[in-house]
N, C-alpha and C positions, 0 to 999 in steps of 0.2 A: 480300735485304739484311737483316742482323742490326738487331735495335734498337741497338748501338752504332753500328755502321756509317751507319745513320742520325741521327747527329748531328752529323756531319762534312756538312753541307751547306753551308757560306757558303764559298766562297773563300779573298778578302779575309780574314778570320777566320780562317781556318785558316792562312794564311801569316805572320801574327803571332803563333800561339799555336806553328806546328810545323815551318811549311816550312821555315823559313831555318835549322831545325836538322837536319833533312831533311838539306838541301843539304849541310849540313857535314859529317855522317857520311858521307853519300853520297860524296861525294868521297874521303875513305880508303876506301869501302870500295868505289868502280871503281877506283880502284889497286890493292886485294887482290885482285879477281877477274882483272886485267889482260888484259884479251878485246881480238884482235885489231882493225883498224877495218874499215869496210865489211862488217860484221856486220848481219842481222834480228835488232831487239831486240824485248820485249816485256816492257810495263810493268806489272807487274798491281795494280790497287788506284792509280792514279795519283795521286788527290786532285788537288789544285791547281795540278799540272805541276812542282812544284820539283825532285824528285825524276828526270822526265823530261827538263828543261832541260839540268841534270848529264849526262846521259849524252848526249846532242848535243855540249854542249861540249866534253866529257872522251877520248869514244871515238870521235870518227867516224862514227857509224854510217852503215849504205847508207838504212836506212830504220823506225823505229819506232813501233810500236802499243801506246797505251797506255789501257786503261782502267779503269773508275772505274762502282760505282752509281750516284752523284749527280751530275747531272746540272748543280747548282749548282757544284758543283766544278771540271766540266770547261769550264764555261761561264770561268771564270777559266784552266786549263789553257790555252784555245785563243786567247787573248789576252797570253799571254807571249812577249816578242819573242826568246827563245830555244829557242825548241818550236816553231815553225813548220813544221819536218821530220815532226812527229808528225803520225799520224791517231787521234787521239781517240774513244772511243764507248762507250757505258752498255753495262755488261755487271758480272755475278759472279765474281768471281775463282773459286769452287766449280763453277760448267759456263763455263768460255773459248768465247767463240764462235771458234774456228779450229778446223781442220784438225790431225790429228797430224803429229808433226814439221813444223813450221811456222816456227821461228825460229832462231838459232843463240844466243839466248841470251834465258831468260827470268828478271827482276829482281822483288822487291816490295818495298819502303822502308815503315815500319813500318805494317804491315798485316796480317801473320799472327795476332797475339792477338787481332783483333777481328773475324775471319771465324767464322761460326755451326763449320766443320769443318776446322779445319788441316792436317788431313790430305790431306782431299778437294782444298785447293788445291794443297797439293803434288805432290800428284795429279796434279794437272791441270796445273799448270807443266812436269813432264814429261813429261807425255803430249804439248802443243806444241811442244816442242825437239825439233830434230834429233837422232842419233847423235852424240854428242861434244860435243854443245852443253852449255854452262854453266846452271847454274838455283840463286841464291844469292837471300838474303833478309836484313835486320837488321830488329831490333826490340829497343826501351829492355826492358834487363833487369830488370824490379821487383824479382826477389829480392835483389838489392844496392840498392834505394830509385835504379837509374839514371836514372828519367826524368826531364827537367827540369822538371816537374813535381810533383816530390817535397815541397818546401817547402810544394808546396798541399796534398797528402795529410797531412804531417805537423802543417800547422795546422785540417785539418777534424775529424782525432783529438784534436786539443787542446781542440775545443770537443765533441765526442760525438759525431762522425761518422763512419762508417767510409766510406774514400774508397771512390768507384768503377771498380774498377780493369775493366780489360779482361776480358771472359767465360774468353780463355784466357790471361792473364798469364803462368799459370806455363810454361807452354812457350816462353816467350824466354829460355832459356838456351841456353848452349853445346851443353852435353848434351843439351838438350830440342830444341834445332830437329837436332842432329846425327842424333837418333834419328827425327823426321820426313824428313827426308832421305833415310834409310839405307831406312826401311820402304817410301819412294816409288820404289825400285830403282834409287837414283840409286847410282853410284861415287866413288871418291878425295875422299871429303868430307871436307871439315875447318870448324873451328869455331872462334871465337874471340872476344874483348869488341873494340871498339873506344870510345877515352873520348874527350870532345871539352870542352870549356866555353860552356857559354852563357852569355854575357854580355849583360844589359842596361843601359839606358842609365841607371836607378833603380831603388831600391824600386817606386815607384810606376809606372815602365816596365814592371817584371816583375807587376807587379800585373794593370795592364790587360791586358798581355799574355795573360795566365793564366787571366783571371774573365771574358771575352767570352767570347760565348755559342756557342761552337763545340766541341765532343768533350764528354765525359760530366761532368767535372768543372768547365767553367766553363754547361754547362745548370745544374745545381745549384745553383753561387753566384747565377744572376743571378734565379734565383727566390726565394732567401731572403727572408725579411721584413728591412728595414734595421736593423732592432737587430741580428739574426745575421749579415746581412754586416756590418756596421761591427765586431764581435767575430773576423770570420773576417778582417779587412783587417786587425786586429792581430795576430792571430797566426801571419798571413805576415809580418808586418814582425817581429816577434820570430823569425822563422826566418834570416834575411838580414844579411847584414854588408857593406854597402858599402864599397867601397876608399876612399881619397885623395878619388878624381876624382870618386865619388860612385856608381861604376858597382858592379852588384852580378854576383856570376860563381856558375853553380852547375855544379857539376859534374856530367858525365852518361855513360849508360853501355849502350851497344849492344850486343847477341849477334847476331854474324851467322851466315852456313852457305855455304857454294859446295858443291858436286857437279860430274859430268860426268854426263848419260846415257849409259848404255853402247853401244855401237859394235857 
């Protein structure tokens, strides 16, 4: 497990800061991979099951395994009343405990920038797919400021901070995961953004949302000393422009990748 990778331990936590955005990408982008049903899936990097919920609902499947280093994570995973199908269990996306060709299609929902060797999972994601099985991944593209978290990056540099982005950020791009892909001997890749909006219910909904203390940027806020968070809570509310209704939307933005193993 990477020191980012362990920061993602609370659940609960993580499904207000990422899941429910998770889900939203996720869902276009099991539409773009459009995998038949009654498929072996495999979820790598699960976190807190939103992401494997999705693909129960969406596809069918015969039967999916998804897991996750944190054990906190999955402990929320396995109490989602829509994962029940899954078998859950602590493992590294970098050595998969399975067997080669083992699945007909293996998935990771934003989790590549923050594995110690992106390759290595790729790696390994194809090395468990069958022949002609599918192996696709998304992740928030920073070099376009995509993640909805941006507003917090963009007010921790306002006050002297340089945010803390993911070990391998820059490989969420199109081209960047297209070229992890290609090197993993995977086939017929393609690549592309997917944008979605995240909408909160406030300023101050996107706030909490954001500065709990789950993934590397809300560890940081909630350490502050109160004079710099109370300076870092204005400088997100000067990033944000609430509608009418009071609700604030930020725009966000995914690089995904599909492949086939070859046959």
């Amino acid at each position: 497990m990477s020191a980012f990778e362990s920061l993602f331990n609370d659940g609960a936590a993580y499904e207000r800061l990422m899941g429910r955005w998770s889900k939203l990408v996720g869902q276009e982008f099991l539409d773009w991979i459009a995998p038949a049903e009654n498929l072996s899936w495999l979820d790598v990097g699960c976190g807190n099951g939103a992401f494997t919920e999705e693909i129960i609902a969406r596809c069918a499947p015969a039967k999916v395994a998804a897991v996750d280093p944190s054990e906190g994570q999955l402990s929320y995973a396995r109490i989602r009343a829509g994962a029940k199908l899954a078998e859950f269990r602590v493992a590294d996306a970098q050595s998969l405990p399975f067997e080669d060709r083992s699945f007909d299609v293996a998935a990771m929902a934003l989790v590549i920038s923050f594995v110690s060797d992106p390759a290595k999972a790729a790696a390994e994601m194809a090395r468990v797919a069958r022949p002609g099985a599918t192996v696709a991944t998304y992740m928030w593209d920073f070099s376009v400021g995509g993640a909805p978290v941006e507003p917090i990056y963009r007010a921790l540099r306002a006050i002297g901070i340089e945010p803390p982005r993911p070990p391998h950020h820059a490989v969420a791009t199109p081209d960047g995961l297209r070229g992890l892909w290609t090197k993993a001997g995977l086939q017929a890749v393609e690549a592309r953004h997917f944008r979605i909006d995240a909408v909160f219910d406030s300023v101050d909904d996107y706030w909490q949302s954001n500065s709990a203390p789950s993934g590397p940027q809300g560890m940081l806020i909630s350490r502050m000393p109160p004079d710099q968070r109370s300076r870092m809570h204005d400088a997100v509310r000067a990033q944000l422009s609430p509608g009418a209704d009071g609700r604030v939307s930020v725009p966000a933005v995914a690089a995904a990748v599909k492949g086939r193993v070859p046959q």
